[in-house]
N, C-alpha and C positions, 0 to 999 in steps of 0.2 A: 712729629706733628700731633697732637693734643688737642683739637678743637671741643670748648667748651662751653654749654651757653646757659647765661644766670640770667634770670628777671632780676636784674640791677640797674638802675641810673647809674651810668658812669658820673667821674667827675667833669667839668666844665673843658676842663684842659683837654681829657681824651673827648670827649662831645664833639670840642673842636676839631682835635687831630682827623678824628674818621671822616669829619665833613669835609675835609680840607683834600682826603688822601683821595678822593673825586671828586678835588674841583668846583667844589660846591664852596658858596661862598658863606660868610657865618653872621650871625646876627649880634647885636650887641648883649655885653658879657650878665645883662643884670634882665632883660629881655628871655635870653637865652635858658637861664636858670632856672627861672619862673618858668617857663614853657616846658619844661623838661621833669621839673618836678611836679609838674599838674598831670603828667602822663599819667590817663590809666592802666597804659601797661608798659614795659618796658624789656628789652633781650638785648643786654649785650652779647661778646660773643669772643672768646679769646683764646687763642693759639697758646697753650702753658702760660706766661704772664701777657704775652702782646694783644692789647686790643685790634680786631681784625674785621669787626662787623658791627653792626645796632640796628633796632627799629625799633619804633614804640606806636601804643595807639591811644590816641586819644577820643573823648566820648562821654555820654551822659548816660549810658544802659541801652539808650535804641538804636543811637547812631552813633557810628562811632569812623574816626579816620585814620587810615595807618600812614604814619609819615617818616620822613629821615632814617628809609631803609637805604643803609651803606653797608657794601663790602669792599672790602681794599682789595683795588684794581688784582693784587698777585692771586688774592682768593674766590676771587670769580669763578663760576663755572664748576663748582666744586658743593652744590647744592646746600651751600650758606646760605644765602639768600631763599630759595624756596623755606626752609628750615625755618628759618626767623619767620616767615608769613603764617608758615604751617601753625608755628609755638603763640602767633598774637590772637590767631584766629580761636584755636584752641583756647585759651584763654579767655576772649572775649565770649563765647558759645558757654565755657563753664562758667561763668560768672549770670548770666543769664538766668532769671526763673525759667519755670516749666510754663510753655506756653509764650513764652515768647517771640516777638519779630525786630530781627537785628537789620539794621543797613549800615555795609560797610563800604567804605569810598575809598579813594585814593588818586593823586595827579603821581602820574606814571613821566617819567624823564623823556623826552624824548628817543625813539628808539627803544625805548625799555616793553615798549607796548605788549608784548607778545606773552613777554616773562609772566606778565600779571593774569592774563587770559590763561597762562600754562596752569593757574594758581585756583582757577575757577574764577575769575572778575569777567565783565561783561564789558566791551566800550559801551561807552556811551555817543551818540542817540542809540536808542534798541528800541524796542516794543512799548516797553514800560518807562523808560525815562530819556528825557531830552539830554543835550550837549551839557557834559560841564560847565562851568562860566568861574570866573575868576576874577579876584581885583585885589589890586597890590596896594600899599598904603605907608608909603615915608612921610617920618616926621622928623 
């Protein structure tokens, strides 16, 4: 085992696979691509040739949201996942001027909560910021 991780957009097909390999459902193919290629960051993450992980973060310099972090269900637990947070965080911090103030967000899977707190994240309500809020949008 070889785990390797590139700031790479995969292609659409592995995009799909990893979303797929948890269950997660996938968006449409021209939808998808465009979203993926707007990332400002991107970590795949692969086992000698098999893709096994991703996450990328999206953002404008001050806020920024990390999203479609996947690890396939067999490489769980195995500090992929922390890794890819560690590498977007990392990223987004160096990219930053001197003097900067970043906010980084994130909706956590249900049950995943803990992971993201293990990471440095805060729930939300806290001190300083109210509930999440969200809203979905089919067309």
């Amino acid at each position: 085992m070889e785990i390797v991780y590139y700031e790479r957009i995969p292609d659409l097909d592995t995009y799909f696979e990893l979303r797929r390999s948890v269950d997660w459902n996938n968006f449409c193919p021209e939808q998808a691509q465009k979203a993926i290629n707007k990332s400002a960051f991107f970590i795949l993450v692969q086992d000698e040739d098999k893709p096994i992980a991703m996450g990328r973060a999206v953002g404008d310099g001050m806020y920024y949201t990390i999203v479609d972090v996947v690890v396939r269900p067999e490489y769980q637990g195995k500090k992929v996942g922390s890794t890819i947070i560690s590498k977007l965080l990392e990223l987004i911090q160096t990219d930053a001027p001197e003097g900067a103030r970043i906010s980084v967000q994130l909706l956590a899977e249900k049950g995943k909560e803990e992971f993201y707190v293990k990471q440095g994240f805060k729930l939300c309500p806290h001190e300083f910021c109210g509930p999440a809020l969200r809203k979905v949008i089919y067309t």
